[in-house]
Phi, psi and omega in degrees: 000302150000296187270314166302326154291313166311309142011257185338280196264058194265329216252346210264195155303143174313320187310294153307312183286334173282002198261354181293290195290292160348301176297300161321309166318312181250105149351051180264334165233155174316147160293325169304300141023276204299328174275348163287306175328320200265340191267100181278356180287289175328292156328349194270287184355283175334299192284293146003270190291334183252035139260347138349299173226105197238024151258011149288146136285134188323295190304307158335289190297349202275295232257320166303309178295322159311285164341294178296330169279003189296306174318257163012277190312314202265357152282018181226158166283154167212118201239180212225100174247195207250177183292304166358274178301302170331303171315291187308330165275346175255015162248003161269338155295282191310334171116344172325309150291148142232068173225128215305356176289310195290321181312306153002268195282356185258339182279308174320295171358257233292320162338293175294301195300333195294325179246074194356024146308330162243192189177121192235095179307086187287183205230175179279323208288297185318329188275329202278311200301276158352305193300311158331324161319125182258334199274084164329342164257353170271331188296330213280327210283317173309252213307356185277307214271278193330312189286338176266350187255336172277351186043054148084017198237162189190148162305169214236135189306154204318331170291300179306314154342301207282319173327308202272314167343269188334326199244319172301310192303285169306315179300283159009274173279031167249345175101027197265154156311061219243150156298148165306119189336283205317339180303332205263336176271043205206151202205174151262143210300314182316340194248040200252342174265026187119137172243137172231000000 
């Protein structure tokens, strides 16, 4: 799907694509991202609905889309690898390894995920980690697997972690309504330094 959209917009200004490619490169937005990006109907759509409801709040609309996707999230097993396995595993996709555990365990992935059972969620460290790459085609081979195995979902950074604890904790024990932690804690790789 990747490549065949880099395709597609093969047609477009040099300008927009790298800025296309940029983006992709540091995994900041999805290839679904980037093909909605590019669709203005989807965009009309957007601004349409949300003057619609123009008693929502920016903040309001924030704290629903997180929740639902946390909902989302807590319907997959989830699992967590470290760079390492990430590595091992997209050096097992491009073909660098061949060894039938890792083939194995990267087709159980792709598997799960493909039948929404799992979903393996990277951290702000792991995208930081990502950045490091200097061999731009192992980064892209990287951030193509992480967006495929993570479906775009990554933990909400470590500070914001800590942040929602402390205040989930003070409502809680004031007597407030709360949601479930786990729910607040899952965001999309675009919003992985933070939303400010």
């Amino acid at each position: 799907m990747f490549r065949s959209f880099w395709r597609m917009s093969a047609s477009r200004s040099s300008f927009f694509n790298s800025i296309l490619y940029d983006l992709k490169i540091l995994n900041l937005i999805s290839c679904h991202q980037l093909i909605l990006l590019v669709n203005t109907q989807n965009i009309q759509d957007s601004f349409d609905c949300h003057r619609a409801m123009p008693e929502v709040s920016l903040s309001e609309y924030v704290r629903c889309r997180k929740i639902e996707l946390g909902e989302w999230v807590m319907t997959r097993r989830r699992i967590y690898l470290d760079k390492c396995f990430w590595i091992c595993l997209r050096d097992t996709r491009i073909g660098r390894i061949n060894d039938p555990v890792a083939h194995k365990l990267l087709d159980g992935f792709l598997r799960g995920v493909c039948q929404d059972r799992l979903i393996c969620p990277i951290s702000d460290v792991l995208f930081l980690e990502l950045l490091k790459q200097t061999d731009l085609q192992t980064r892209l081979a990287t951030a193509e697997l992480i967006d495929e195995l993570s479906r775009g979902v990554t933990l909400i950074p470590h500070q914001e972690r800590v942040a929602a604890e402390i205040t989930h904790f003070l409502y809680a024990q004031s007597g407030y309504t709360v949601h479930d932690l786990e729910l607040l804690t899952w965001s999309k790789v675009s919003y992985i330094l933070g939303i400010q």
